[in-house]
Steps between C-alpha positions, in 0.01 A plus 500: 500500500634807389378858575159439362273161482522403197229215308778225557517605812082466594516103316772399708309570828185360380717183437724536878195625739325163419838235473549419882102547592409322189746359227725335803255265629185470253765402212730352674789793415642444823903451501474906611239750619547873371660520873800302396589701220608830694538746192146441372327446807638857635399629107182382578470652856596808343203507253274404723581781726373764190129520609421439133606179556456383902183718458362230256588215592299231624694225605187318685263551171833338304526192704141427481490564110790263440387183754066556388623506124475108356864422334467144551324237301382320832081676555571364827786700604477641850540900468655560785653854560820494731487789751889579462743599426469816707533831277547726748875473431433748200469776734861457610776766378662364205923586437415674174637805644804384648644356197387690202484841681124566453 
């Protein structure tokens, strides 16, 4: 992220605000969460500290989007929404500052 959000920018976080709450468990993309990856979880923090961004996201409406929404061939597949992980560690600061001088 440079000085201004850019449209690459807006995709990416569509993409990381869902991979550890969604992504990492429902699809099995679970060697690492976003947390394990320092650089892009902190570029995500950073985002989602612009109100434009932590103003509009839902993480609770995303969770139950992804686990009511049938991507299984099995009619009888329990749709059971997990009530983690807990996304309250998007409010913390992110390092943004510290290394790039923001």
């Amino acid at each position: 992220m440079g000085d201004t959000i850019t449209d690459p920018d807006i995709r990416l976080f569509v993409t990381l605000s869902r991979f550890d709450l969604v992504f990492y468990q429902k699809y099995y993309v679970n060697k690492k969460r976003l947390v394990d990856y320092p650089n892009l979880w902190n570029y995500a923090k950073d985002l989602y500290s612009n109100p434009a961004f932590g103003g509009n996201t839902d993480f609770d409406s995303m969770r139950k989007r992804f686990y009511y929404v049938d991507h299984t061939p099995y009619e009888d597949f329990p749709r059971i929404v997990p009530k983690g992980p807990d996304m309250s560690i998007w409010e913390e600061p992110n390092d943004r500052a510290e290394k790039f001088g923001k």
